[in-house]
C-alpha positions as CSV (number, residue, x, y, z in Angstrom):
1,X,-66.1,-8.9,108.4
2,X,-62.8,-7.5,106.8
3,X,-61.7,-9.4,104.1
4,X,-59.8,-12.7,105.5
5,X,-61.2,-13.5,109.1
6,X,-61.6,-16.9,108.8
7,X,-60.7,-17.5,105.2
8,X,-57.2,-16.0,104.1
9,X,-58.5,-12.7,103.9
10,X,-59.4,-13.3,100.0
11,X,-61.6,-11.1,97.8
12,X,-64.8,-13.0,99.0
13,X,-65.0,-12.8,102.2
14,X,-64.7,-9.0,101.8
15,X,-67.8,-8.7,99.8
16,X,-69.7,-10.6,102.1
17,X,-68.7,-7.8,104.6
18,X,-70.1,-5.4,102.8
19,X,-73.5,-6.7,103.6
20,X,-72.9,-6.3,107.0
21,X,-71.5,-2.7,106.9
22,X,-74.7,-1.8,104.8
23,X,-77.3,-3.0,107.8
24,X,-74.5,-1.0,110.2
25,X,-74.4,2.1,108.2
26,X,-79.0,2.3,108.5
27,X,-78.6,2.0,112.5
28,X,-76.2,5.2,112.4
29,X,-78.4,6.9,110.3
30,X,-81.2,6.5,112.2
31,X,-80.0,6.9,114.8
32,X,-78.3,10.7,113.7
33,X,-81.9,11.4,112.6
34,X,-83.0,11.1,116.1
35,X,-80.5,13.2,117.8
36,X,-81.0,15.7,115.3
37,X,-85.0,16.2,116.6
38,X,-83.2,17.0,119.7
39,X,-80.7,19.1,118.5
40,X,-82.7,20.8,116.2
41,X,-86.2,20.9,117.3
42,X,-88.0,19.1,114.6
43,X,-91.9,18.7,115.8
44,X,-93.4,15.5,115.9
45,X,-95.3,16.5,112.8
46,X,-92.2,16.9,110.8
47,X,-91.0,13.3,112.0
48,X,-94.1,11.9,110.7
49,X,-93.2,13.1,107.8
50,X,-89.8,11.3,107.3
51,X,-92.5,8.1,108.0
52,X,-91.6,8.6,111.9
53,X,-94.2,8.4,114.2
54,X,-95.1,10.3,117.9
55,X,-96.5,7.6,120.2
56,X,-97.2,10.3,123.4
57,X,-95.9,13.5,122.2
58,X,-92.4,14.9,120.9
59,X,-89.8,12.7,123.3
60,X,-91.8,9.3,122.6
61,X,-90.9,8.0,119.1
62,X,-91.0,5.1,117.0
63,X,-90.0,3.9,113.4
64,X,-92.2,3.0,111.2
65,X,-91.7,1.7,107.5
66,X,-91.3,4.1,104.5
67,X,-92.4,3.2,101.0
68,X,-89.2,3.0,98.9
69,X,-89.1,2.4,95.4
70,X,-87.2,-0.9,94.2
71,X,-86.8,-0.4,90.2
72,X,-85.1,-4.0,89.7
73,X,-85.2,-7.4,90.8
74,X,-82.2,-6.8,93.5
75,X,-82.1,-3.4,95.4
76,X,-80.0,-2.1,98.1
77,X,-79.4,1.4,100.1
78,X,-75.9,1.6,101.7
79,X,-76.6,5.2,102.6
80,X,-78.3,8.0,103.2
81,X,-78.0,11.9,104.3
82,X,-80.6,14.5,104.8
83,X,-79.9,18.4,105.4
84,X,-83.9,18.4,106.7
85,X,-86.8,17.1,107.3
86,X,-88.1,17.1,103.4
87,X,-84.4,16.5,101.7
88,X,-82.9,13.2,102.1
89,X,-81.1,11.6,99.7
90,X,-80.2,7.7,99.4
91,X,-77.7,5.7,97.1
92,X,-77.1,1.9,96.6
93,X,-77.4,-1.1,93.5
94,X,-79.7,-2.5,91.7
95,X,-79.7,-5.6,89.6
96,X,-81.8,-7.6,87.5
97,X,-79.4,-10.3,86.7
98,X,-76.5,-12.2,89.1
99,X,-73.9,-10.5,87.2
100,X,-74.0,-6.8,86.3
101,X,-75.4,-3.6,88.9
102,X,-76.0,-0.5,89.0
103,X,-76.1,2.7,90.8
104,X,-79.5,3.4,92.7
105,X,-80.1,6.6,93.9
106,X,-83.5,8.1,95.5
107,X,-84.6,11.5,96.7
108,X,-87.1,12.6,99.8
109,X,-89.2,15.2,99.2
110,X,-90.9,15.3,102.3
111,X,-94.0,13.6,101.2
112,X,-92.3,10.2,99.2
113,X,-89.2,8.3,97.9
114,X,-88.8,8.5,94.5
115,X,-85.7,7.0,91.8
116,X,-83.4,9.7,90.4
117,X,-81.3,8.9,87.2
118,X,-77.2,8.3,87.9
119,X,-74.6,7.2,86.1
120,X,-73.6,3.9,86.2
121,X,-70.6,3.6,84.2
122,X,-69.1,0.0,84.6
123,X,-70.4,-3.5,84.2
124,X,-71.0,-3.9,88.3
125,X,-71.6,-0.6,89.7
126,X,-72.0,0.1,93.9
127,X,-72.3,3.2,95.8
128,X,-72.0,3.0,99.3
129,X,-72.1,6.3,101.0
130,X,-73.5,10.1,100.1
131,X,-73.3,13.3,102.2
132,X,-75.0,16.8,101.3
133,X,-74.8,19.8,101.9
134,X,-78.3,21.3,101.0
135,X,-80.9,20.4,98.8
136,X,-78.6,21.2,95.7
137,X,-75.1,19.6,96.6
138,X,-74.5,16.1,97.6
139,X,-71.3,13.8,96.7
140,X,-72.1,9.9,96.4
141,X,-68.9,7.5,96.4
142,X,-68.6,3.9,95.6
143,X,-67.4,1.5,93.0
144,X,-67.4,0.4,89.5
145,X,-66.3,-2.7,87.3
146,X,-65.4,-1.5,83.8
147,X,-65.0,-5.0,82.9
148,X,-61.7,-6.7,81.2
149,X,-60.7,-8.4,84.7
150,X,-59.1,-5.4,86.1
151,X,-60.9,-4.9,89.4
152,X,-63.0,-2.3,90.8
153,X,-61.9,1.3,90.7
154,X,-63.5,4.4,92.7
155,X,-66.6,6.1,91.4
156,X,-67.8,9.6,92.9
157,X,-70.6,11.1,91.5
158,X,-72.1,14.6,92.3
159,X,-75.8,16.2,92.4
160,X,-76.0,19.8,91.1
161,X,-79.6,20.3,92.3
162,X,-80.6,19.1,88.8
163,X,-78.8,15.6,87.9
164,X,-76.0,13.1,88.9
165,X,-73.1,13.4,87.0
166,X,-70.1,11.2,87.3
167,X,-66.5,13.1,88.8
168,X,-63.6,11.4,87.8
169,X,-61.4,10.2,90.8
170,X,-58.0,8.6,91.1
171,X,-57.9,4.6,91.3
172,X,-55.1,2.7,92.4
173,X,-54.0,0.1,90.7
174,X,-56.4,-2.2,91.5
175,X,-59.4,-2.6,93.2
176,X,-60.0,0.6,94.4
177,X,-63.6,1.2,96.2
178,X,-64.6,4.0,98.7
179,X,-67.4,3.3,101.4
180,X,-67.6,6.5,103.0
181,X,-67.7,10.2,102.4
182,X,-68.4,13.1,104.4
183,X,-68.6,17.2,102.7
184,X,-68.1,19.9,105.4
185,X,-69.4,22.2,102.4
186,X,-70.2,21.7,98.2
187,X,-66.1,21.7,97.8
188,X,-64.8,20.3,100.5
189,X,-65.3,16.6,100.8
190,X,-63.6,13.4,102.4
191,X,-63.8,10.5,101.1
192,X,-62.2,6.8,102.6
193,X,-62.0,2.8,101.7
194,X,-59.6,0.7,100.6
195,X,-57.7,-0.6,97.9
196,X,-55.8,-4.2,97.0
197,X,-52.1,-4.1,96.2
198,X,-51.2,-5.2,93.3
199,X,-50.4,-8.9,93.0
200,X,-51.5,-10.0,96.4
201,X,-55.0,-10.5,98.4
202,X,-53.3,-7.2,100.9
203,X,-55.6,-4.4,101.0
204,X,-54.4,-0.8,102.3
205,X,-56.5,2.2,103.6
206,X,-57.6,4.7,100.7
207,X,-58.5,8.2,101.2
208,X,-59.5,11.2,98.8
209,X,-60.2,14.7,99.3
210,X,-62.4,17.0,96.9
211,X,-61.3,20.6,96.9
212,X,-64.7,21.5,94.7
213,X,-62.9,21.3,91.4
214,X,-61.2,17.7,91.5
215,X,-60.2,14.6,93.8
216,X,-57.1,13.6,94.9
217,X,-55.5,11.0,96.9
218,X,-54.0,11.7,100.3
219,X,-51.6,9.3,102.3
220,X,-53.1,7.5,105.1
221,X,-52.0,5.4,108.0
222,X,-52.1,2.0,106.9
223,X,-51.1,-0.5,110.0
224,X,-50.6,-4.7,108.7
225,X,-50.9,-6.0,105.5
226,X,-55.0,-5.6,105.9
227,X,-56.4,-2.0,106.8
228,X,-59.0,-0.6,105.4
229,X,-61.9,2.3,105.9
230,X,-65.4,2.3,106.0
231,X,-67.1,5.3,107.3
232,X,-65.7,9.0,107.5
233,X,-67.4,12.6,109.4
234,X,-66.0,15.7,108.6
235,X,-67.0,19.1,111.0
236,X,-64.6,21.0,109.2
237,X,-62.1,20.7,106.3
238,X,-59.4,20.7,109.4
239,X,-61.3,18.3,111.5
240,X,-62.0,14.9,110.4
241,X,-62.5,11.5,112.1
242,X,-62.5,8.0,110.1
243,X,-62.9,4.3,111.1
244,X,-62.3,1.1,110.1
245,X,-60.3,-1.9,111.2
246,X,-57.2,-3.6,110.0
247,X,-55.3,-7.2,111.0
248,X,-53.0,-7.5,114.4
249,X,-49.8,-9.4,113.9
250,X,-52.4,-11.9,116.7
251,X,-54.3,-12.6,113.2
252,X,-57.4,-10.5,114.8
253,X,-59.2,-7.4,113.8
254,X,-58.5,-4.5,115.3
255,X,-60.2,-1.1,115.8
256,X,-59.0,1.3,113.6
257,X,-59.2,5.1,113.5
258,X,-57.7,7.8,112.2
259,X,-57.8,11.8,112.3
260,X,-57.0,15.0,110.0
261,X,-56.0,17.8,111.2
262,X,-55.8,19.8,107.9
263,X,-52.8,19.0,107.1
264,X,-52.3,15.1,107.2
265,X,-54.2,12.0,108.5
266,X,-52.6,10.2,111.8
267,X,-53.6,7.2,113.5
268,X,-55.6,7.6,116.9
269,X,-55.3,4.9,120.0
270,X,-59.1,3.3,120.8
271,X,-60.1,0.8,122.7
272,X,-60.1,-2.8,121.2
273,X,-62.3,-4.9,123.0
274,X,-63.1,-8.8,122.4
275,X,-61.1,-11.3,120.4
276,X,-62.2,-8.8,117.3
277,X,-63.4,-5.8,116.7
278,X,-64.1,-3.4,113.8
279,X,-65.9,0.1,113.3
280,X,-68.3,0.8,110.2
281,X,-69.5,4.1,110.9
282,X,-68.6,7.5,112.9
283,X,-70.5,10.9,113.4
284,X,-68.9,14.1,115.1
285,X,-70.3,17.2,116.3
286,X,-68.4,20.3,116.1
287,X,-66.9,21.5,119.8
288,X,-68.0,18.2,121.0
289,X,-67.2,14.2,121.0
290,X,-67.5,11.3,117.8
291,X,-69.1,8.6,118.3
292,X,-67.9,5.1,116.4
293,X,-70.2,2.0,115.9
294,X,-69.1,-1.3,114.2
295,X,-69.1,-5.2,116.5
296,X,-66.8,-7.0,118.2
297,X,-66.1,-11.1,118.7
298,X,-66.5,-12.2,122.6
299,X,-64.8,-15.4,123.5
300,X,-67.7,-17.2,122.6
301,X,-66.7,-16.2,118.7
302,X,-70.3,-14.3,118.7
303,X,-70.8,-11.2,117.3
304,X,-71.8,-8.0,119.3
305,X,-72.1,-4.7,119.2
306,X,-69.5,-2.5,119.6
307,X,-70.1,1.7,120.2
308,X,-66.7,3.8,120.8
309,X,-66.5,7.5,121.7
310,X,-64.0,10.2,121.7
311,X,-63.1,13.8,120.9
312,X,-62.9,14.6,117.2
313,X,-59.6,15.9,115.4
């Protein structure tokens, strides 16, 4: 959950809701693959081949594990992004030890999952979300530790169609990380998270944009002392939707989400259902709607799920 429900919104508590946004951001995935067989007409055979099987022909599917690799003693995926049914491409960590990481990133080519070198440039290094473009441009984004006690900063890294290679991007102060990224073509990308202000356990919403030559920050809405964002879709560099959630003066989290129009980022009224409620993920379809996914509290202090809709920028 955002960093604080519960527990003074300290640093803690918002690494443990990372794990959660990481199961989130698989169920949007999977769920994007799907409605691209549909939008796309990908046979049943091609499915099978993303480790998808047909159970009665081409509208009856089901999942089915895929053989991953898992290089080190602790793995994760945060994210994934295919531009078909033989290119996907998936970033995370890896560890071997409780204290240092590193980036994990691993291809598709149709036929099997397989480890491809990145950078990893800190002492704990994390990526959390890639997009692509084709087969030879993807952006990952995350974070990395350089060590010395000064937080986190950003790290964006870039596939050429040959290697990884790190791009720098601006950090704030401290504890800059970004969870999200979307690329409506090789040089023009968002990307979104969050960042602590200096001093105190507040976090404020962080977003970049990548004009294909560098990154830069742009302003965003950032409502309470605790906002943040965690997942970002682009359908064109003048269109763009992102989520996440921030603290009500009530002390609950709230909804939050937030459009570009190509010129600057404004906040969006949603619905904010429960006692609590946050969004992880979003996906929009040009000329059409975006759909938001995240959970909610009920008044039974359970979790549940929690699916928002709405036109895009």
């Amino acid at each position: 959950m955002t960093p604080g429900r519960g527990d003074n919104r300290n640093r803690l508590s918002a690494i443990r809701r990372d794990a959660s946004v990481k199961a989130s951001r698989f169920v949007i995935a999977g769920a994007a693959v799907l409605a691209a067989w549909s939008v796309l007409g990908i046979a049943p055979a091609s499915a099978a081949m993303l480790g998808l099987s047909s159970l009665a022909g081409a509208q009856t599917l089901s999942w089915s594990r895929v053989p991953s690799p898992s290089p080190a003693i602790n793995n994760t995926l945060n994210g994934v992004s295919c531009v078909s049914a033989s290119a996907c491409t998936a970033v995370g960590s890896n560890s071997s030890g409780r204290i240092t990481s590193g980036t994990l990133i691993e291809s598709w080519d149709g036929a099997s999952w397989s480890v491809v070198p990145s950078p990893s440039p800190g002492i704990n290094n994390n990526l959390y979300g890639v997009s692509c473009v084709s087969a030879t441009a993807c952006m990952a984004v995350g974070s990395d530790d350089p060590g010395g006690g000064g937080g986190t900063m950003t790290l964006t890294e870039s596939w050429d169609g040959s290697s990884w290679a790190r791009v720098p991007s601006p950090s704030p102060v401290e504890d800059g990380q970004l969870h999200g990224v979307s690329c409506a073509s090789a040089g023009a990308c968002m990307a979104v998270g969050y960042y602590f202000v200096s001093g105190t356990t507040h976090h404020k919403t962080l977003i970049e944009s990548w004009d294909g030559t560098r990154w830069a920050r742009v302003s965003s809405p950032s409502p309470g002392n605790f906002s943040r964002l965690d997942g970002v879709s682009c359908v064109s560099m003048a269109a763009c939707v992102a989520v996440g959630d921030y603290v009500a003066r009530s002390g609950e989290d709230m909804p939050l989400i937030v459009a570009w129009d190509g010129a600057s980022w404004a906040r969006v009224p949603g619905p904010s259902p429960g006692i609590g409620s946050q969004l992880d993920a979003v996906s929009c379809v040009p000329a059409g709607a975006c759909t938001a996914a995240g959970s909610r509290i009920n008044n039974s202090r359970h979790d549940k799920t929690l699916i928002e809709a709405g036109p895009p920028a």
